[in-house]
Backbone as a chain_set.jsonl record, in Angstrom:
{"seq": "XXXXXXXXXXXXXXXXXXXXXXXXXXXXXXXXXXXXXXXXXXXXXXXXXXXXXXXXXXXXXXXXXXXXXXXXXXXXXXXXXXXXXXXXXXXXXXXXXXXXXXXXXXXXXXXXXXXXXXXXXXXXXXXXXXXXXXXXXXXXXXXXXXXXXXXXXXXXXXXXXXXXXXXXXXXXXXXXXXXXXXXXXXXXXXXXXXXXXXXXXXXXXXXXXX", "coords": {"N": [[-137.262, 121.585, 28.877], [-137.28, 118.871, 29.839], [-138.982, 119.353, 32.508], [-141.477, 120.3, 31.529], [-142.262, 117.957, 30.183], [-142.0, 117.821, 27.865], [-139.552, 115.987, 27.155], [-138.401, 112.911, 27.973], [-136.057, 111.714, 29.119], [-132.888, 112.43, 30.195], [-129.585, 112.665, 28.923], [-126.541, 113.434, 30.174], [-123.668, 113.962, 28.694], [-121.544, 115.945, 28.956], [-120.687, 118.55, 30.695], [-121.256, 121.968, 31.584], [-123.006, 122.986, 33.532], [-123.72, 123.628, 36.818], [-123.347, 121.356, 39.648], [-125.875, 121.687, 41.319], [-127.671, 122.636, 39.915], [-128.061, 120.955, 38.287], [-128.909, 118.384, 39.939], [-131.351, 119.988, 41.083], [-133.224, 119.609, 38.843], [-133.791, 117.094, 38.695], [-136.34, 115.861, 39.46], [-138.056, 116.132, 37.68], [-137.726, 114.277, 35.954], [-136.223, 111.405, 34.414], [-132.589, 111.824, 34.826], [-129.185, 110.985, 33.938], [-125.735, 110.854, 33.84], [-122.587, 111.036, 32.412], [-120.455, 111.097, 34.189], [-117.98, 111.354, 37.366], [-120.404, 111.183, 39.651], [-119.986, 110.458, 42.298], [-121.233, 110.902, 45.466], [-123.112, 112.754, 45.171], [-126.463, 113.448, 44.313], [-127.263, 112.671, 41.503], [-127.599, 110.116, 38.764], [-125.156, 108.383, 37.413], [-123.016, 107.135, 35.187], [-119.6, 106.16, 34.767], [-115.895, 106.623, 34.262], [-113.176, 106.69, 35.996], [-111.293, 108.91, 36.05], [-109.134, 109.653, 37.372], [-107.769, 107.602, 38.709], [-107.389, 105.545, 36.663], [-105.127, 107.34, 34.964], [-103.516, 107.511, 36.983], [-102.539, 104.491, 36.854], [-101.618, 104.055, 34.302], [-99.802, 105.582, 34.554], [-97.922, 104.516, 36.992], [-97.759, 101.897, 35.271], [-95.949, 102.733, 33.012], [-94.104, 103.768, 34.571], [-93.098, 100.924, 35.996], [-92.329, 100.051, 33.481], [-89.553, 101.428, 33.541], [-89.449, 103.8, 33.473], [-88.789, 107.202, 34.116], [-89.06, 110.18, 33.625], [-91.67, 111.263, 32.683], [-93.815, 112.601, 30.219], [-97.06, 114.575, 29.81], [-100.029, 115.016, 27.868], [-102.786, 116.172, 27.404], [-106.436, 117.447, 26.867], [-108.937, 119.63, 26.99], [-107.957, 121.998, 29.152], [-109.929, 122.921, 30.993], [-111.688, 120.979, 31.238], [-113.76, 117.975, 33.029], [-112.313, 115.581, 33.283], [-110.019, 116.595, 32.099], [-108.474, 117.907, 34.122], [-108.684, 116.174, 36.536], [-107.177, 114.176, 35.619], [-104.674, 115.715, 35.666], [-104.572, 115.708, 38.089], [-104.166, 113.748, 39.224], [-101.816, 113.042, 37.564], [-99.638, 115.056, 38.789], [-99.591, 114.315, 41.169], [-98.536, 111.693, 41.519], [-95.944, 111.618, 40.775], [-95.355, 113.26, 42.441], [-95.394, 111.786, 44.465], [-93.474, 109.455, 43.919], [-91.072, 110.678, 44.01], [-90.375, 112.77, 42.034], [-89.958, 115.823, 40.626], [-92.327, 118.512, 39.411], [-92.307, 119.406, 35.894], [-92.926, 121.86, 33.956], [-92.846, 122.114, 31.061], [-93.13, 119.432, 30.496], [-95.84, 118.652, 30.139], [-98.846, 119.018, 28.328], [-101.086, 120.798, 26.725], [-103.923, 121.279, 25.815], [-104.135, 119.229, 23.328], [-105.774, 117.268, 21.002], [-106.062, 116.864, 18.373], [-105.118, 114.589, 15.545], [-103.265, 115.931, 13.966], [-101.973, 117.758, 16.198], [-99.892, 116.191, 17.107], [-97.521, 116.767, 15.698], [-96.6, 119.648, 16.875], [-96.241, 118.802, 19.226], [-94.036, 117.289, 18.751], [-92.581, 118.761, 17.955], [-91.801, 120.329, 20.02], [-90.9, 118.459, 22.241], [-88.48, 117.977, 20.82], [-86.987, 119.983, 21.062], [-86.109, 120.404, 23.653], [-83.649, 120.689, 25.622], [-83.457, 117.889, 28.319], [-85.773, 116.016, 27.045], [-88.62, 114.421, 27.987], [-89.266, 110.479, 28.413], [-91.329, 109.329, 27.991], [-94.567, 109.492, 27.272], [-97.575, 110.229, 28.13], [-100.861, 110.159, 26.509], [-104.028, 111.012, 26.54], [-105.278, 110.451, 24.449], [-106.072, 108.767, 21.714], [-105.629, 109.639, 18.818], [-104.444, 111.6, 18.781], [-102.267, 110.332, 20.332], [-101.359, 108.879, 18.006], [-100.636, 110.622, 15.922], [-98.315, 111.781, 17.231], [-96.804, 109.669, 17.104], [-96.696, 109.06, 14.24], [-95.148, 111.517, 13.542], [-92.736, 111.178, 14.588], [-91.905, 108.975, 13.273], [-91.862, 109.675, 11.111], [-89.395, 111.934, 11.635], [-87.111, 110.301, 12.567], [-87.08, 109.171, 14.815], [-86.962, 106.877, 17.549], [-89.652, 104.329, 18.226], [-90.245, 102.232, 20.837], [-87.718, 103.264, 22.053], [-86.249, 105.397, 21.939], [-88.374, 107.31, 22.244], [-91.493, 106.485, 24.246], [-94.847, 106.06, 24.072], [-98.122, 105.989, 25.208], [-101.52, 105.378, 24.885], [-105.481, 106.41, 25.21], [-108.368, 105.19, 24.845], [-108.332, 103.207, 23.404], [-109.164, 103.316, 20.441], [-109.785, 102.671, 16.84], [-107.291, 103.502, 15.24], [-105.392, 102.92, 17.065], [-105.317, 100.651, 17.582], [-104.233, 99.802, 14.218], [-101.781, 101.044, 14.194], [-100.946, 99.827, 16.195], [-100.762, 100.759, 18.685], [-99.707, 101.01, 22.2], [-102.273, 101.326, 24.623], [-104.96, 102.179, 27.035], [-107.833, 101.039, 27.918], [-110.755, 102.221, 26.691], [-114.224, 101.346, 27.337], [-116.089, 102.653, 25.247], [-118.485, 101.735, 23.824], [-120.363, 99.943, 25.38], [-120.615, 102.024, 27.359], [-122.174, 103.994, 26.429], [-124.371, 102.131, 25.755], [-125.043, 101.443, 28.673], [-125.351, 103.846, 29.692], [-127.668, 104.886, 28.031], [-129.585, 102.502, 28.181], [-129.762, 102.82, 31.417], [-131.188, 105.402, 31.817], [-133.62, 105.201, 30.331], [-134.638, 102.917, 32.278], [-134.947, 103.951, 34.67], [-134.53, 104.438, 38.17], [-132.09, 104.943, 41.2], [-128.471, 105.186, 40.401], [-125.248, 104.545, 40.09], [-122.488, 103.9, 38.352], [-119.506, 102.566, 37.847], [-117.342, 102.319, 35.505], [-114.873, 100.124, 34.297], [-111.486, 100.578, 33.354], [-109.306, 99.045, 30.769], [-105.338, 98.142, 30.395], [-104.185, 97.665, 26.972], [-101.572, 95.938, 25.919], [-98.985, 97.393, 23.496], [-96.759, 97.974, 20.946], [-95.376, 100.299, 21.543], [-94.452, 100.433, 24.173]], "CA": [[-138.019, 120.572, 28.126], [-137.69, 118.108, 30.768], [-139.865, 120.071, 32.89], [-142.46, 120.251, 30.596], [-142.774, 116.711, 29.775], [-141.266, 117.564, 26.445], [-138.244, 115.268, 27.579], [-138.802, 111.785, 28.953], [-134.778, 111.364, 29.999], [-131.509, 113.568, 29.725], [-128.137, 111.791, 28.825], [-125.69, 114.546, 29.668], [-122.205, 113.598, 28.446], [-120.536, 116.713, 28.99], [-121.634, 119.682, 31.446], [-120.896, 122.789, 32.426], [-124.137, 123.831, 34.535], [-122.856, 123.495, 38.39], [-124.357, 120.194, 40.542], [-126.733, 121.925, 42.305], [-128.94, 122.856, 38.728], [-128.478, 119.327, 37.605], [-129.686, 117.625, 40.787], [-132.627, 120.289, 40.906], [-134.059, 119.125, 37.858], [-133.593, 115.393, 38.784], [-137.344, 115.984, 40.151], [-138.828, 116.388, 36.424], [-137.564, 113.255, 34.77], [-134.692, 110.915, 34.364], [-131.097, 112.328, 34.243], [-127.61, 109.993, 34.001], [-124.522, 111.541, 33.63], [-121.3, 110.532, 32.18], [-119.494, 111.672, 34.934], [-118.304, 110.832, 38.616], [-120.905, 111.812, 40.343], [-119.95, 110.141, 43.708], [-121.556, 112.126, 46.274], [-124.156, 113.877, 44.65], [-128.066, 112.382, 43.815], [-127.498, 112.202, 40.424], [-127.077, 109.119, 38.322], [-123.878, 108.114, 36.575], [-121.923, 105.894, 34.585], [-118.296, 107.01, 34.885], [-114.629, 106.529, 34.217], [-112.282, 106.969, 37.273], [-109.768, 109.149, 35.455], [-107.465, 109.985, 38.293], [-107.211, 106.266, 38.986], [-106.888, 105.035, 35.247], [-104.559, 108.133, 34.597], [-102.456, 106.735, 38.031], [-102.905, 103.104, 36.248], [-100.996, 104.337, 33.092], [-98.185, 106.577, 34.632], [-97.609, 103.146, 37.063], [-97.623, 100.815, 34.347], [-94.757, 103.579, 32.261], [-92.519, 103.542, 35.725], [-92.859, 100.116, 35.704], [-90.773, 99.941, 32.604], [-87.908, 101.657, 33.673], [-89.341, 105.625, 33.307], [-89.555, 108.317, 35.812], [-89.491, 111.233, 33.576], [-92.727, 111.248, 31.887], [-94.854, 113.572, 29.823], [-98.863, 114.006, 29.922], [-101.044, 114.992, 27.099], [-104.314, 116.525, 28.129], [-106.993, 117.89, 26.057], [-109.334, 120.491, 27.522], [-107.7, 122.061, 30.465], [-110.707, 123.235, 32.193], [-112.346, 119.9, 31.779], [-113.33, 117.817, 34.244], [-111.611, 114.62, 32.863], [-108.495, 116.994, 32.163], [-108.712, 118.154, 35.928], [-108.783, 114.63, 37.109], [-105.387, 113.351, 35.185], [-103.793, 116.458, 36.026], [-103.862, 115.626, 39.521], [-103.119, 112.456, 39.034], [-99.984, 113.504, 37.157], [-99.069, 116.017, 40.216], [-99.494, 113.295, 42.755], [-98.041, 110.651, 40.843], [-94.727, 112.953, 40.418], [-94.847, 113.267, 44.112], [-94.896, 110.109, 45.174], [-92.169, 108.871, 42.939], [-90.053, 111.984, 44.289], [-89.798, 113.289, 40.701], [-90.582, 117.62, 40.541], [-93.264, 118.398, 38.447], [-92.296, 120.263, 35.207], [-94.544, 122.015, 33.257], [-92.353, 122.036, 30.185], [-93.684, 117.967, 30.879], [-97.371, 118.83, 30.748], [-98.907, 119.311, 26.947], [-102.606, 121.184, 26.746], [-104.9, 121.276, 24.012], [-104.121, 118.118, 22.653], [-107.43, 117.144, 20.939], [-106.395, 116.274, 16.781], [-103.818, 113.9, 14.926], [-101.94, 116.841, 14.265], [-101.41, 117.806, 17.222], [-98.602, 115.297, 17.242], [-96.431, 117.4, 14.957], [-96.153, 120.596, 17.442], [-95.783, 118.357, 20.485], [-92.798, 116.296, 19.007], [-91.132, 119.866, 18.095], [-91.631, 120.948, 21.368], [-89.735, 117.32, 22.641], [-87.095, 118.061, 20.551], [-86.169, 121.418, 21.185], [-85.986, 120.109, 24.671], [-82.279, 119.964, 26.689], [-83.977, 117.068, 28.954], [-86.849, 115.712, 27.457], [-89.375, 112.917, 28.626], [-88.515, 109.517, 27.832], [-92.229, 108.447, 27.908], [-95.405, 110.232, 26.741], [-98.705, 109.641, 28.503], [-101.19, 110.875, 25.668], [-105.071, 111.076, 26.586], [-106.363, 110.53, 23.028], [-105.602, 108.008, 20.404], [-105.651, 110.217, 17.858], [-102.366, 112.314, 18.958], [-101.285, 109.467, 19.938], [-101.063, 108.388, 16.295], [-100.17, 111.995, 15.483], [-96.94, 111.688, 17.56], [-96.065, 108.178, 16.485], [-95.89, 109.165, 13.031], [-93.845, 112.414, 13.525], [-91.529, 110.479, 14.817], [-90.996, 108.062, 12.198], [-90.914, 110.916, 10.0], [-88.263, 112.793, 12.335], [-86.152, 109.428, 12.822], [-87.016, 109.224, 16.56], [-87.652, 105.448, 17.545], [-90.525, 104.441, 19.272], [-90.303, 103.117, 21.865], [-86.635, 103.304, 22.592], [-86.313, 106.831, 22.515], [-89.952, 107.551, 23.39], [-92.535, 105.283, 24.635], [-96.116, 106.236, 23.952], [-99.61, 105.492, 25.862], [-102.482, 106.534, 24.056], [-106.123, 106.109, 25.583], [-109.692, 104.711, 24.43], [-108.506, 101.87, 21.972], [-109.918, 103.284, 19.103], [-108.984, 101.829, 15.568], [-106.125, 103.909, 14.942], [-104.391, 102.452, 17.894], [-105.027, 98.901, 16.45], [-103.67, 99.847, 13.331], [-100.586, 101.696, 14.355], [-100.553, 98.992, 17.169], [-100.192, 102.025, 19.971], [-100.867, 100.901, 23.67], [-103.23, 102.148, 24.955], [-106.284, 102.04, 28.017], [-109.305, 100.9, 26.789], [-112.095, 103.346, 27.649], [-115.361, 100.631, 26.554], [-117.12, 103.46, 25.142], [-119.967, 101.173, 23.722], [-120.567, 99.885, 26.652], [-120.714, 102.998, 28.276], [-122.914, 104.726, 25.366], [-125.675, 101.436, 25.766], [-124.983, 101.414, 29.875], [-126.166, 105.672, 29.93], [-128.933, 104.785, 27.683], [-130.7, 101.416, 29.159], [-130.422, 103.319, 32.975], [-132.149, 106.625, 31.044], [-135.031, 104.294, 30.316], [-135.141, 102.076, 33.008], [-135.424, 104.806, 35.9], [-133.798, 104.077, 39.54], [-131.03, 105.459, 41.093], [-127.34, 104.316, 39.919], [-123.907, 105.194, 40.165], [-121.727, 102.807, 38.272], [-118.131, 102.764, 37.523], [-116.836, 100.781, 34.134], [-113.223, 99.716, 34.65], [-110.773, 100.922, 31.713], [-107.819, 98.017, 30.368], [-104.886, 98.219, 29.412], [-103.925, 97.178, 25.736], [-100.179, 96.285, 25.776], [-98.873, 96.827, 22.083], [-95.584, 98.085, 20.844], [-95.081, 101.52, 20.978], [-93.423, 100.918, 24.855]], "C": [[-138.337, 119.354, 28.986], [-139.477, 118.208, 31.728], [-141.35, 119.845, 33.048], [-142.985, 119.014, 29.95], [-142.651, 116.556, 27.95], [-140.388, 116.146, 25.92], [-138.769, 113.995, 28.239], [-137.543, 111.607, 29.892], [-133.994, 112.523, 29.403], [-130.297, 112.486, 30.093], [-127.38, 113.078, 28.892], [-124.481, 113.949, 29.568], [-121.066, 114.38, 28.545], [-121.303, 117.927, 29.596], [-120.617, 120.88, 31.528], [-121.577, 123.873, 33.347], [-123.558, 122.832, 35.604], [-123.935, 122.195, 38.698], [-125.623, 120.583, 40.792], [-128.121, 122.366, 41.143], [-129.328, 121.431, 38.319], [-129.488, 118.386, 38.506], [-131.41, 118.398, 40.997], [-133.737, 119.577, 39.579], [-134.227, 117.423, 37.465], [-135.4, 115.05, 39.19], [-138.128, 116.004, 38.789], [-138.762, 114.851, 35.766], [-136.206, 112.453, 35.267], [-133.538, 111.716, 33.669], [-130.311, 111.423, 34.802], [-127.014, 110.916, 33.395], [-123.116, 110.908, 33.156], [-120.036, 111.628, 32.612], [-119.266, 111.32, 36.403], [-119.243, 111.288, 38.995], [-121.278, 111.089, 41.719], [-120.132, 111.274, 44.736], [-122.637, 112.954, 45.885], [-125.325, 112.538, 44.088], [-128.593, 112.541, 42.532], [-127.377, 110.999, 39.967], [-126.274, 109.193, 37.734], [-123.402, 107.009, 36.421], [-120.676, 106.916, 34.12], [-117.513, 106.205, 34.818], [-114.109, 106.913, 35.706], [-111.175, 107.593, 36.645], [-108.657, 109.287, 35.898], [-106.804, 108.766, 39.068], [-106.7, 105.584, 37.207], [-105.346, 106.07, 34.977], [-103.339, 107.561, 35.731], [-101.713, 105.267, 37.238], [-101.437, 103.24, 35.387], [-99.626, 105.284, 33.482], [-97.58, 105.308, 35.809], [-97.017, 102.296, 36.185], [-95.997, 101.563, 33.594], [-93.523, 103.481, 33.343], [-92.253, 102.061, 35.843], [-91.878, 99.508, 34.467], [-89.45, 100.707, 32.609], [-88.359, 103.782, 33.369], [-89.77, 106.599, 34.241], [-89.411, 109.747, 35.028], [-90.421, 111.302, 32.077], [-93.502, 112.312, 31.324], [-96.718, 113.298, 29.881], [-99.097, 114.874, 28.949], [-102.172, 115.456, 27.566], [-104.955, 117.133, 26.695], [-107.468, 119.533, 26.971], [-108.915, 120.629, 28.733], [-108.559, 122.134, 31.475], [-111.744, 122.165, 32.194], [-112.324, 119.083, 32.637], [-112.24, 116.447, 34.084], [-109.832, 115.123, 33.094], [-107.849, 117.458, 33.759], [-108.341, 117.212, 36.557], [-107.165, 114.29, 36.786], [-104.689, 114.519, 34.944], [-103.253, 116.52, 36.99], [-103.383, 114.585, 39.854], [-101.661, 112.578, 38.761], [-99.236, 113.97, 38.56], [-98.467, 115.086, 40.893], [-98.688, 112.3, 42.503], [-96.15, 110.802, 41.342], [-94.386, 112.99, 41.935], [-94.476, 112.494, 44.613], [-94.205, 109.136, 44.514], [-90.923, 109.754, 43.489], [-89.223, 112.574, 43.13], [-90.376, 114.806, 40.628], [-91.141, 117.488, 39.067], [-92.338, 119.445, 37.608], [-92.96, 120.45, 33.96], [-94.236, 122.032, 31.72], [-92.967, 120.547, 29.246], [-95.142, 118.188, 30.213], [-97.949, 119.543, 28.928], [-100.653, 119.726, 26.862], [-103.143, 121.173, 25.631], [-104.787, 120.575, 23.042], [-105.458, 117.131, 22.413], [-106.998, 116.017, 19.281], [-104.763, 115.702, 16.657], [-102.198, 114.58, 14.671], [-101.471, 117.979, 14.633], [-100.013, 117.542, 17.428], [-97.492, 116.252, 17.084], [-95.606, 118.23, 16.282], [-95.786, 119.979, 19.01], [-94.468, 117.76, 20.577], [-91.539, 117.692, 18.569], [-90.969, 120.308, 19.124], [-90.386, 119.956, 22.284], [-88.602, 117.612, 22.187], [-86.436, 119.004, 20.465], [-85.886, 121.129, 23.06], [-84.264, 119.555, 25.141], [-82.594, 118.377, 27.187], [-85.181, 116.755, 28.586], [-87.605, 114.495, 28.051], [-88.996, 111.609, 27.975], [-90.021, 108.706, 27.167], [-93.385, 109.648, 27.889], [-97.029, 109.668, 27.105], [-100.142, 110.278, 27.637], [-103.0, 110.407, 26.03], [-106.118, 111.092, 25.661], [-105.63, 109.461, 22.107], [-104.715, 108.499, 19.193], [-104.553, 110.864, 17.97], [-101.973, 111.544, 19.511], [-100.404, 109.366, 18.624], [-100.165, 109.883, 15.833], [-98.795, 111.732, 15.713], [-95.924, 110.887, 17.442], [-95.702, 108.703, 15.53], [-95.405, 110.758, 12.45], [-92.639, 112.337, 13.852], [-91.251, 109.679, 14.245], [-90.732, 108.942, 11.734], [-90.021, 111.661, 10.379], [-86.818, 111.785, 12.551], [-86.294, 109.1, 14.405], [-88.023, 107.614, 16.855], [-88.579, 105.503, 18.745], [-90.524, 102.981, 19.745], [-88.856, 103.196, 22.461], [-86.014, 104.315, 23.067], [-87.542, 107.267, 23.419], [-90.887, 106.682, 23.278], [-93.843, 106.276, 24.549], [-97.276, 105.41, 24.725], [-100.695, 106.47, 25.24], [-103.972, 106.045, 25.354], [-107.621, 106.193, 25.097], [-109.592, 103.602, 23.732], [-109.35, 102.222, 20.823], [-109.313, 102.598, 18.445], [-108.259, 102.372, 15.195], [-105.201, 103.143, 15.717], [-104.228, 101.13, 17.786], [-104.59, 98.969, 15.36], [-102.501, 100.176, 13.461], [-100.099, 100.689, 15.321], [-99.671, 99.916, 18.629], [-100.612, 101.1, 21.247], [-101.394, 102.139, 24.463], [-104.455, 101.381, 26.351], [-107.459, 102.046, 27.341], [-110.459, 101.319, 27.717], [-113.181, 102.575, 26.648], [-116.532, 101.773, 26.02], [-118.598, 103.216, 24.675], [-120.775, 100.879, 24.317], [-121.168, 100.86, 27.469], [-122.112, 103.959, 27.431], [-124.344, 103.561, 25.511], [-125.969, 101.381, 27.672], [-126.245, 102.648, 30.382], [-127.42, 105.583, 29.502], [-129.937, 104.063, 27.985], [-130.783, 102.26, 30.407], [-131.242, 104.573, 32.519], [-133.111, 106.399, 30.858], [-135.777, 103.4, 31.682], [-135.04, 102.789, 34.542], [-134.396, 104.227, 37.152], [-132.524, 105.037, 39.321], [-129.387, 104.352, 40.732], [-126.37, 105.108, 39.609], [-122.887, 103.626, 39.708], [-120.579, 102.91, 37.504], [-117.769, 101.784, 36.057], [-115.12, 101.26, 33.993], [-112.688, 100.359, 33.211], [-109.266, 99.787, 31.67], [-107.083, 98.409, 29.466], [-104.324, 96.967, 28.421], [-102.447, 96.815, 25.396], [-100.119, 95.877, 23.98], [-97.366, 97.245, 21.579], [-94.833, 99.34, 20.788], [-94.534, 101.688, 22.983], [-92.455, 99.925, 25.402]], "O": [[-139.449, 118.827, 28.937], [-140.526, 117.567, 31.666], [-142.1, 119.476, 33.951], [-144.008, 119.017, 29.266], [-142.999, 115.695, 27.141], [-140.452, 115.504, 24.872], [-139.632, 114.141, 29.105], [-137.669, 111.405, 31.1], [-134.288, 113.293, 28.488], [-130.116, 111.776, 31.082], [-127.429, 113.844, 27.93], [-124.194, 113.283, 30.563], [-119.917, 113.981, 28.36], [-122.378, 118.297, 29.124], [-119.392, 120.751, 31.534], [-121.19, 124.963, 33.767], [-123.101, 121.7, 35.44], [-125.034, 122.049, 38.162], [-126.535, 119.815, 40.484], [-129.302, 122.399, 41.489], [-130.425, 120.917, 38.1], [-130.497, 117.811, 38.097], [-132.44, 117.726, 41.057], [-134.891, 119.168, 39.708], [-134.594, 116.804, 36.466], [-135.687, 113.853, 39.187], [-139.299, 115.787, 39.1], [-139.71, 114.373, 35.144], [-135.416, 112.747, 36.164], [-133.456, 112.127, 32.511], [-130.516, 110.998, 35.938], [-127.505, 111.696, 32.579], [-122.683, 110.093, 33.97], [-119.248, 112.393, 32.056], [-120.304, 110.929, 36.939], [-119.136, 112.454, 38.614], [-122.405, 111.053, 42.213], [-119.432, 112.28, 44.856], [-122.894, 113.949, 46.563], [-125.183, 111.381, 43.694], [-129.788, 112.576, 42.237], [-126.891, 110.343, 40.888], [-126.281, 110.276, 37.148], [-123.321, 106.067, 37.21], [-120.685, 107.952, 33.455], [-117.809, 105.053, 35.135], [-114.889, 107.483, 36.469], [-110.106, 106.985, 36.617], [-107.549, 109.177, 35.374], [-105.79, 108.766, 39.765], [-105.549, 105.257, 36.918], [-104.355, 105.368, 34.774], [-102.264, 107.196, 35.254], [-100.497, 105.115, 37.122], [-100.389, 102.682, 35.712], [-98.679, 105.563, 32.746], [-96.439, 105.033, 35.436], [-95.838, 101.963, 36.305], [-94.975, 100.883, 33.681], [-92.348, 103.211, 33.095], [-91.049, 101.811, 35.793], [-90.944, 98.712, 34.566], [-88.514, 100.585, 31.82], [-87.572, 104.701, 33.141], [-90.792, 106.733, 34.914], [-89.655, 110.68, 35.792], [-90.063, 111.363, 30.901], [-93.921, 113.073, 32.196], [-97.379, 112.262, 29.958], [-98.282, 115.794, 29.013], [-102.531, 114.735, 28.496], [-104.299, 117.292, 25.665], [-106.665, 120.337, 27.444], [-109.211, 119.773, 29.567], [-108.343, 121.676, 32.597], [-112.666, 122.265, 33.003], [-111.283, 118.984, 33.287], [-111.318, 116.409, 34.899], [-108.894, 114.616, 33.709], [-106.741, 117.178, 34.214], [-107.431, 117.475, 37.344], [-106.232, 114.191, 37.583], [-103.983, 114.472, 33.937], [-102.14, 116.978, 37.247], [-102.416, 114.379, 40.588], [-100.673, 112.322, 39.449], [-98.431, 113.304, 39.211], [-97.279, 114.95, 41.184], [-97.995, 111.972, 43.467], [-95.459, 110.12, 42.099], [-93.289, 112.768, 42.448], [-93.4, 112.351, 45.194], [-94.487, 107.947, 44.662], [-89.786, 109.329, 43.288], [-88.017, 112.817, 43.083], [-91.604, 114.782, 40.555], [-90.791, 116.852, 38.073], [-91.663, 120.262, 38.235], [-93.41, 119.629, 33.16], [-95.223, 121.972, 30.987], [-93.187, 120.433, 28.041], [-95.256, 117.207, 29.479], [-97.359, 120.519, 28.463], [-101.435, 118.78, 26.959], [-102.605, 121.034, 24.532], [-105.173, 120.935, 21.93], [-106.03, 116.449, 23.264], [-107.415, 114.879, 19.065], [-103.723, 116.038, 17.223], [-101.016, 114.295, 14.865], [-100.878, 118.876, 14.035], [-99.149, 118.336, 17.8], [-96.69, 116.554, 17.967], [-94.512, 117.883, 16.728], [-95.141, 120.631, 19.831], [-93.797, 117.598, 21.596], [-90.318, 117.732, 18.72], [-89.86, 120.799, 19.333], [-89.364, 120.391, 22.815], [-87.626, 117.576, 22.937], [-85.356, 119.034, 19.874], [-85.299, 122.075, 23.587], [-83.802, 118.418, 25.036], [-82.024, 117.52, 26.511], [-86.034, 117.011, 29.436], [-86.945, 113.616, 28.605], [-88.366, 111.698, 26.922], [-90.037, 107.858, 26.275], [-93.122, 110.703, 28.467], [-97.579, 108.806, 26.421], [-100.628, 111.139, 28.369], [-103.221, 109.245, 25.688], [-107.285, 111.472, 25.762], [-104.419, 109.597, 21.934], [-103.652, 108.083, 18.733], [-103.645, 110.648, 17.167], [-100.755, 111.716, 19.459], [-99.24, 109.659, 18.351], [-99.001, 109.847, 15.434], [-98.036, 111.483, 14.776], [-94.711, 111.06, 17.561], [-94.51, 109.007, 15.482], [-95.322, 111.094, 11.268], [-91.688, 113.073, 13.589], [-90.109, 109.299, 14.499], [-89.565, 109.335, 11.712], [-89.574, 112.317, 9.439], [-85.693, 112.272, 12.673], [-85.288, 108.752, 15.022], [-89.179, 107.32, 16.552], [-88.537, 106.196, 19.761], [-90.906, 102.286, 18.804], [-88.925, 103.181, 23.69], [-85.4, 104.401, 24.131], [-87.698, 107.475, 24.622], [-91.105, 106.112, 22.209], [-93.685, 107.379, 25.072], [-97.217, 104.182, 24.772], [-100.769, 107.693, 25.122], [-103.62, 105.399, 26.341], [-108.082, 107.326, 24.959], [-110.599, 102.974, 23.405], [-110.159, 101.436, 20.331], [-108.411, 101.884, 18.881], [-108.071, 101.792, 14.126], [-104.216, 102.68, 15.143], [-103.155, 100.533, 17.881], [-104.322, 97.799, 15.087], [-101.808, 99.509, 12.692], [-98.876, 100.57, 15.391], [-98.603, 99.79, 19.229], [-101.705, 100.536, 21.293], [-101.075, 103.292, 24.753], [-104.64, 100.168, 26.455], [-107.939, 102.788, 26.484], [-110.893, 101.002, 28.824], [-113.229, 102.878, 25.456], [-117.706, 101.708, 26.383], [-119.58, 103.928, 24.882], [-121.924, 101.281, 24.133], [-122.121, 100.607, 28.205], [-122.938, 104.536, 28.138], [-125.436, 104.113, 25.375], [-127.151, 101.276, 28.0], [-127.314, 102.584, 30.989], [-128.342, 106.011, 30.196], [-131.066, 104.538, 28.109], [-131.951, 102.557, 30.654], [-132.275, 104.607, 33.187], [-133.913, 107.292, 31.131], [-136.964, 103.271, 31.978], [-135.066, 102.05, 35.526], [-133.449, 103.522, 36.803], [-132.038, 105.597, 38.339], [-129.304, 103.127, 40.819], [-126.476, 106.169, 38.993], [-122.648, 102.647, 40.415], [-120.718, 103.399, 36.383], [-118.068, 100.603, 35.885], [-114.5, 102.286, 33.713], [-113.378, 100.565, 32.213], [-108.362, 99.842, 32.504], [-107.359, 98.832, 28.343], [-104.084, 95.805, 28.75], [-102.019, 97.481, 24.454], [-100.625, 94.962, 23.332], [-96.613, 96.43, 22.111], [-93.814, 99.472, 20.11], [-94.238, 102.829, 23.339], [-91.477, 100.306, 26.046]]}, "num_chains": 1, "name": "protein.A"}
């Protein structure tokens, strides 16, 4: 549709056609991407996840924790990709062994929470601190643990990430991914043509859940 002059711009927010299709068709029209695309002659507005995802397992050793859990959603995404290796590396350079017991996939909905905090507590050794890549199981896992008796954050410390309004209500901390920002950023460069590669920082939210 591009092509064809169907299309004036393309916002892709989520891919899974390879670089080398995307940049071909950069020749038809405007395309931005919400994705790194350092290195390649597309445009983008992007997150840094394997630096934010560093950011947030930092900030957790900083309070006193070195054996941490991660949260991911889609494994074979590229986001989940990103703060997986983060995790890895992280883990390394702390001189803590990765275990995968640690490592929680397909964490996407609220309750989620449930099957992640039975998994914690069937655990000999589990994590003390819970690095959670979504708000939303955030929240999930917060309040399976009130309902289980398991304090937060004394037993377990929580990090959620985007700042939605659950995590202001529950008062989770969390990394604030400006997604408005990022949603009017993709769309003004979609209109206004040129090339552009631009990063938008993510903050964190300290609140009480470490």
């Amino acid at each position: 549709m591009l092509k064809l002059k169907q299309l004036d711009a393309l916002i892709i927010c989520s891919k899974i056609s390879n670089w080398e299709i995307v940049e071909e068709y950069t020749g038809y029209g405007s395309i931005i991407v919400f994705e790194d695309a350092r290195g390649r002659s597309v445009s983008s507005v992007f997150v840094d996840h394997y630096k934010s995802c560093r950011d947030a397992l930092a900030y957790l050793s900083g309070k006193g924790h070195r054996k941490i859990g991660c949260c991911l959603a889609r494994k074979s995404g590229t986001s989940s990709k990103q703060r997986e290796a983060a995790y890895r590396d992280y883990l390394r350079s702390i001189g803590e062994p990765f275990d995968r017991n640690y490592i929680f996939y397909d964490t996407v909905h609220f309750e989620d929470g449930e099957w992640i905090v039975e998994r914690l507590t069937a655990m000999h050794n589990p994590p003390t601190a819970l690095l959670v890549t979504s708000d939303q199981v955030a929240a999930g896992i917060l309040a399976c643990c009130k309902e289980r008796g398991i304090d937060v954050p004394s037993k377990l410390a929580i990090v959620g990430f985007d700042n939605q309004p659950i995590a202001k209500i529950l008062n989770i901390t969390t990394f604030e991914i400006p997604l408005m920002e990022i949603g009017r950023e993709l769309f003004l460069r979609s209109l206004g043509g040129g090339f552009v590669q631009k990063e938008i920082p993510v903050k964190l939210i300290e609140r009480s859940t470490v």
